[in-house]
C-alpha positions as CSV (number, residue, x, y, z in Angstrom):
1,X,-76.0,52.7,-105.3
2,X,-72.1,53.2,-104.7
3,X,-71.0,57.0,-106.5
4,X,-68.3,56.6,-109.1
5,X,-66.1,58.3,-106.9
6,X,-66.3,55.7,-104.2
7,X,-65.8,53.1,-106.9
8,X,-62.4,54.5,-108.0
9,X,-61.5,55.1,-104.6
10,X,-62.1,51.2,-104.1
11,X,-60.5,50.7,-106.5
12,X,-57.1,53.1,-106.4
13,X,-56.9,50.9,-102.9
14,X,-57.6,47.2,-103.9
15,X,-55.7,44.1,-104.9
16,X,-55.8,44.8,-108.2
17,X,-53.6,47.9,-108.0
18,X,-51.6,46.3,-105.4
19,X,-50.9,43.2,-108.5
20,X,-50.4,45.6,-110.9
21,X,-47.7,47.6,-108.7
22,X,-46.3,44.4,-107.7
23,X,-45.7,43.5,-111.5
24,X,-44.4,47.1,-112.4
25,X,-41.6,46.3,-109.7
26,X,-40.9,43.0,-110.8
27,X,-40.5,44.2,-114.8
28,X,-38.6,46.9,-113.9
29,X,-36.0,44.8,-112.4
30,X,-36.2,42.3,-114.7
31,X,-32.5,42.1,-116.6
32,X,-34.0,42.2,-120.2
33,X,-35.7,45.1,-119.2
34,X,-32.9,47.0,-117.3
35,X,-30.7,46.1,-120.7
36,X,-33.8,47.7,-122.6
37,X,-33.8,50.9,-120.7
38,X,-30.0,51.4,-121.7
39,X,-30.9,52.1,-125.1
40,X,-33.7,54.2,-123.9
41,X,-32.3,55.8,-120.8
42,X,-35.7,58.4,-121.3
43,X,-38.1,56.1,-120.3
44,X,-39.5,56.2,-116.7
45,X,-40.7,53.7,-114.1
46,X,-43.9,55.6,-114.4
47,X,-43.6,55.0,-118.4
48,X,-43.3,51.0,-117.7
49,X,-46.4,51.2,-115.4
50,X,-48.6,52.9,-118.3
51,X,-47.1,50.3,-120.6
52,X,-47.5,47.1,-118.0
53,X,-49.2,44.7,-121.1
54,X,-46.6,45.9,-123.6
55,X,-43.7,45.2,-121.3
56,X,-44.9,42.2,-119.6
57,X,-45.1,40.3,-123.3
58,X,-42.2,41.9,-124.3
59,X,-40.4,39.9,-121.0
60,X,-42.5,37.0,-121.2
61,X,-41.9,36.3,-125.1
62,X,-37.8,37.1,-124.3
63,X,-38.3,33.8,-121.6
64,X,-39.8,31.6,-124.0
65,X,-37.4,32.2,-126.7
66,X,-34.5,32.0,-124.3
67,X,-35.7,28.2,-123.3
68,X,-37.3,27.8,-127.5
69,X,-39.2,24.1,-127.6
70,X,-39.3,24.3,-131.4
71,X,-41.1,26.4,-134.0
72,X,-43.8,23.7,-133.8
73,X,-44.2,23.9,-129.7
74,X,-43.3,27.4,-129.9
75,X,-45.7,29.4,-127.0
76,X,-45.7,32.7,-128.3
77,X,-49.2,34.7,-129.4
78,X,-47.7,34.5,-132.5
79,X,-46.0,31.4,-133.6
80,X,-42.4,32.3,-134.5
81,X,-42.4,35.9,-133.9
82,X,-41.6,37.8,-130.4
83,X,-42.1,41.2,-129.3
84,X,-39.4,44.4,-129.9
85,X,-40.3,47.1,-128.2
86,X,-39.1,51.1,-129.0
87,X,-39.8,54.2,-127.3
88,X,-40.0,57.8,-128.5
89,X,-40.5,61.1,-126.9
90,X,-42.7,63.5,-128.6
91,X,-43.7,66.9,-126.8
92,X,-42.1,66.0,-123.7
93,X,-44.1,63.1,-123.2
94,X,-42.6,59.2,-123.8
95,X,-44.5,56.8,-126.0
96,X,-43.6,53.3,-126.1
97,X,-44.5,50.9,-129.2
98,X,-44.0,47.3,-129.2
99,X,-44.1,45.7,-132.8
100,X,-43.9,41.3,-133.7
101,X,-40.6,40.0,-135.7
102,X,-39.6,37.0,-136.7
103,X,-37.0,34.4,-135.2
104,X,-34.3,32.8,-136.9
105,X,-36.3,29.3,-136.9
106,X,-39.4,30.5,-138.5
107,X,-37.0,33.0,-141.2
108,X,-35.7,29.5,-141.7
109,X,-38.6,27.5,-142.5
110,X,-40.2,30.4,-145.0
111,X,-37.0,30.5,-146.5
112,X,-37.3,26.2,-146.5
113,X,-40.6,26.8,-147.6
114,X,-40.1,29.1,-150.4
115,X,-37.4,27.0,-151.9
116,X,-39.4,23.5,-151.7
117,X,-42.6,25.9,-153.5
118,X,-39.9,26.5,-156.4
119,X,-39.6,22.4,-157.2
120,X,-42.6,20.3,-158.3
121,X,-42.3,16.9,-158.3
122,X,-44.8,14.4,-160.3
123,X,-44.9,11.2,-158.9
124,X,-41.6,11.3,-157.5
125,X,-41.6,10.6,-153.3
126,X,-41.0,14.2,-151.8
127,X,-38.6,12.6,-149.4
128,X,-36.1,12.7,-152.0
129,X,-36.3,16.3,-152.6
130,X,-36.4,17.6,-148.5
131,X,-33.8,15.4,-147.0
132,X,-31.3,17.8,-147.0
133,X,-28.0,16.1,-147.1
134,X,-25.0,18.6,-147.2
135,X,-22.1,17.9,-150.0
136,X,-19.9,15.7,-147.8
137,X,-22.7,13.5,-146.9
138,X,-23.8,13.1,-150.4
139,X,-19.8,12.5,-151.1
140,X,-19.4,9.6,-148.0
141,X,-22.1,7.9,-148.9
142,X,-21.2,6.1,-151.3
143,X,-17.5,6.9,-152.7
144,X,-17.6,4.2,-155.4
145,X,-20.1,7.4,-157.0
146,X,-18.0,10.0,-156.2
147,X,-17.1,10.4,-159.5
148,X,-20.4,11.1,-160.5
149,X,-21.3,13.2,-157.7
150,X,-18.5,15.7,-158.4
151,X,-20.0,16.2,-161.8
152,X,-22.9,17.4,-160.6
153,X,-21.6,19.6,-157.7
154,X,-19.9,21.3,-160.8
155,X,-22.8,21.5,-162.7
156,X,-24.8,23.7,-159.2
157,X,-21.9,25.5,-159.0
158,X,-21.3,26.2,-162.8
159,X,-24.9,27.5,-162.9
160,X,-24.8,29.3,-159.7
161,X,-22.1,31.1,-161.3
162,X,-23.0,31.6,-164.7
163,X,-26.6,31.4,-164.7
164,X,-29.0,28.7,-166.5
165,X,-27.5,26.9,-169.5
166,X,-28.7,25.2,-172.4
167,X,-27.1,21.5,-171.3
168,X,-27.9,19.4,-168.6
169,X,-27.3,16.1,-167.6
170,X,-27.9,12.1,-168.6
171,X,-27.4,9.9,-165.5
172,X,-26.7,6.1,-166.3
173,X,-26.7,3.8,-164.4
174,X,-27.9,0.4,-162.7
175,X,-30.8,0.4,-159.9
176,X,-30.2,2.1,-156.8
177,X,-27.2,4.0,-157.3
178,X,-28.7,6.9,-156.0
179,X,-29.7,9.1,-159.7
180,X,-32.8,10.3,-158.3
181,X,-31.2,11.8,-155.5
182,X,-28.2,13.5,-156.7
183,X,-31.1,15.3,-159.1
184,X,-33.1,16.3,-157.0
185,X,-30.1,17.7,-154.6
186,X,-29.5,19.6,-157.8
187,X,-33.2,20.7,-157.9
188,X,-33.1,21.9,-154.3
189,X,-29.6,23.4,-154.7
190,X,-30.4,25.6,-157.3
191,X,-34.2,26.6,-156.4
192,X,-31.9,28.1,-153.1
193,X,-30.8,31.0,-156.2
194,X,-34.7,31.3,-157.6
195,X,-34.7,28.7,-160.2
196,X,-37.7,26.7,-160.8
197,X,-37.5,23.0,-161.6
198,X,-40.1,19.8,-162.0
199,X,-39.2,16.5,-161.8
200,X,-41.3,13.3,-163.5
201,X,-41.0,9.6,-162.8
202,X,-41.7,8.6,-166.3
203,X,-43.6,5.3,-165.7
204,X,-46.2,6.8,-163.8
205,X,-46.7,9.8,-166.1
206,X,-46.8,7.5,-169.2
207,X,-49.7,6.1,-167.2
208,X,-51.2,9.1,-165.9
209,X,-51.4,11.2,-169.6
210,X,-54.0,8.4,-170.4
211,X,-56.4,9.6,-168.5
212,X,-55.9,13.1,-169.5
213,X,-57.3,12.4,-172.4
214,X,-60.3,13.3,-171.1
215,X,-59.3,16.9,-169.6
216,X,-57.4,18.7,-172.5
217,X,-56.9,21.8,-170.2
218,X,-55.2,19.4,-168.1
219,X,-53.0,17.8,-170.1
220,X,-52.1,22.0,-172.1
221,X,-50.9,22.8,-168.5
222,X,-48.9,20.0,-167.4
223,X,-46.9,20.2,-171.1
224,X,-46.6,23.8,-170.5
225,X,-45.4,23.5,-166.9
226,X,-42.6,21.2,-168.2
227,X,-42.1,23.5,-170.8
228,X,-41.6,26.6,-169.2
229,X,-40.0,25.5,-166.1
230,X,-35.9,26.5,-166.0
231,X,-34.7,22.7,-164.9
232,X,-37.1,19.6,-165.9
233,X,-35.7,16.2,-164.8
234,X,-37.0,13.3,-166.9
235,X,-36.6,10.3,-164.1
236,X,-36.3,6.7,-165.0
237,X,-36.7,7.3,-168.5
238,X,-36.9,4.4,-170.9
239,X,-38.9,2.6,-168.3
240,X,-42.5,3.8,-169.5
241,X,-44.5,1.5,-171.8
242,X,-43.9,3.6,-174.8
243,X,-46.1,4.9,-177.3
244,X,-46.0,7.0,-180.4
245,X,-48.5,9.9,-178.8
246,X,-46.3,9.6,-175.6
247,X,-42.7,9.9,-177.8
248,X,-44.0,12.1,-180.3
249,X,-46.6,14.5,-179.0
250,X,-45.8,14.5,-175.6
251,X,-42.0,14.1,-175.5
252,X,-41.1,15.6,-178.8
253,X,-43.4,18.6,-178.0
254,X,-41.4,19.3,-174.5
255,X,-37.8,18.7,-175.8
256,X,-38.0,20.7,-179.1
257,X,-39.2,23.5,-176.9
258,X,-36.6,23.4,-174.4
259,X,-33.5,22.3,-176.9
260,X,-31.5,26.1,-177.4
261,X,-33.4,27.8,-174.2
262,X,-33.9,25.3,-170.9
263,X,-31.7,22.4,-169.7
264,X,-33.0,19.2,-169.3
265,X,-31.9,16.5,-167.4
266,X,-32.3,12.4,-167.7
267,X,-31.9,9.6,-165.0
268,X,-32.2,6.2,-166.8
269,X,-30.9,2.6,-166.7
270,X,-29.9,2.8,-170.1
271,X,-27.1,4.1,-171.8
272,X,-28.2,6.6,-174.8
273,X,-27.8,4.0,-177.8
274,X,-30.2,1.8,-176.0
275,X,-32.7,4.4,-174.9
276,X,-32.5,5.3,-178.6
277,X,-33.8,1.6,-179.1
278,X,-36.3,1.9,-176.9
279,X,-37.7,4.8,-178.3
280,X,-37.9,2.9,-181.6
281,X,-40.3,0.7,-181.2
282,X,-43.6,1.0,-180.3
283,X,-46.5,-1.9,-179.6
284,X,-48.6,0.2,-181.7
285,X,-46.3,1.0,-184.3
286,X,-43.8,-1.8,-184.4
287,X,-40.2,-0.6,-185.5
288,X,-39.7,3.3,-186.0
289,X,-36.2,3.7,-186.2
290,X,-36.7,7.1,-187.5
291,X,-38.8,8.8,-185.2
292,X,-35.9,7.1,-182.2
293,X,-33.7,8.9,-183.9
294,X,-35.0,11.8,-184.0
295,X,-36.4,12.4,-180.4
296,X,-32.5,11.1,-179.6
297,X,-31.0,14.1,-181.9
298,X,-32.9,16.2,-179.2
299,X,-31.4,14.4,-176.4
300,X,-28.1,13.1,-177.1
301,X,-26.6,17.0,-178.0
302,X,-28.1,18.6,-174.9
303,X,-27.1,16.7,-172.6
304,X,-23.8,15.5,-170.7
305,X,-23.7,11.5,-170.1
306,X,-22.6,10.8,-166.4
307,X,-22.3,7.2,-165.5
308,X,-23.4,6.7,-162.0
309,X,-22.0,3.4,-160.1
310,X,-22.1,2.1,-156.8
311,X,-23.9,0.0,-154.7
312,X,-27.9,-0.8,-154.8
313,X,-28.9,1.8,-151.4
314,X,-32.5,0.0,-151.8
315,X,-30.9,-3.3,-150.1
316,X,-31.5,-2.5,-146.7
317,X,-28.4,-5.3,-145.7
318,X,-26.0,-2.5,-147.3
């Protein structure tokens, strides 16, 4: 049976020391390594070779980052982060630690993330709220809007400023103009300074409460959530199939809450005496001109009125 001391002598004198010197030489030439050793001019050759792992992914991580395929593709151990390394010398004797950070991309994306986590959308397409379209392109677009999307630029900046107001915004306008969007820009702008915001597409909800009927919790939540949340966009309203629970229970409940603490915010084809109509009338009820008037009174003070024109952007032969 071969001693240990044979072993170690087998291998002090084998390829695998021979590799290992071979790498030391190579990493110890290497530029980002040179560059390293100028902010620690203490460290040794000898160091590097006790520390061959920690500078070999320190080297390898640089080189994939240098050539980056994407966060996604990214080949690091750990997706979006690369190796620092720092060395300190304690009792005359160097130690090297290597530690993970971040890149800019995946900073970027939690930052995304974290922002998009702030918005909830109910039964609006999500594309509308991450498509990302900077101020000019909003502006080009469609200048026949521009108008209207000036108003709301104000509005972001106004808050960003100032902080959450008590008014939002009523956007009129005909099909396709683009009302959806320019909200939920406004969503996306100001979740960027921590504000929360929901926005519903108010035919589906209509829809939707039905069945929540059957799941009060469900249904306490929801009206909580639009409730409490600092910017709640009403989409498409007048278009539901309207009903006294939906106007007066529902509605009522969320906009008497909010009026005097939370704006809230409106895109509808209608202009506000005709959404007052709609809310009205009822196929239970029949004519309540009353109780439209008085879900109105908790509209039409709080809110701005922008008219949005322009051309239909759903006609894909624009």
């Amino acid at each position: 049976m071969e001693s240990l001391a044979e072993l170690l002598k087998s291998i002090s004198n084998g390829p695998l020391l021979k590799d290992r010197e071979e790498l030391r030489k190579q990493l110890v030439s290497d530029t980002a390594v040179r560059e390293w050793r100028l902010l620690y001019p203490e460290v040794t050759e000898e160091d590097i070779g006790l520390n061959l792992n920690k500078f070999h992914q320190y080297v390898t991580e640089r080189n994939h980052c240098s050539q980056c395929p994407g966060l996604e593709r990214c080949p690091n151990d750990f997706e979006g982060h690369y190796t620092v390394l720092s060395a300190e010398t304690t009792q005359n004797r160097c130690y090297v630690y290597d530690r993970k950070v971040s890149c800019d991309k995946y900073t970027a994306k939690q930052n995304q993330d974290s922002i998009r986590s702030r918005i909830r959308s109910f039964y609006v397409d999500e594309r509308s709220l991450n498509e990302g379209y900077s101020a000019d392109e909003i502006l080009s677009k469609d200048w026949e809007r521009a108008g209207a999307v000036d108003k709301v630029m104000d509005y972001i900046l106004t808050t960003k400023e100032g902080g959450l107001g008590r008014h939002g915004l009523y956007l009129a306008g005909p099909f396709g103009t683009g009302k959806t969007f320019l909200m939920c820009y406004m969503l996306y702008e100001l979740a960027k300074v921590g504000l929360t915001g929901a926005i519903v597409y108010m035919p589906d909800f209509s829809e939707d409460l039905k069945s929540m009927f059957q799941d009060p919790q469900k249904l306490k939540e929801t009206i909580d959530l639009l409730k409490e949340t600092d910017l709640l966009v009403f989409d498409d309203i007048g278009a539901e199939n309207m009903n006294p629970w939906l106007r007066d229970h529902v509605l009522g409940t969320i906009l008497n809450y909010r009026m005097n603490r939370k704006p809230t915010f409106f895109t509808s084809n209608y202009e506000l005496d005709d959404l007052e109509k709609h809310f009205s009338f009822t196929s239970k009820d029949g004519e309540e001109e009353f109780k439209g008037k008085r879900i109105m009174d908790r509209i039409r003070h709080f809110v701005e009125v922008i008219e949005v024109t322009g051309y239909n952007k759903r006609n894909k032969d624009n």
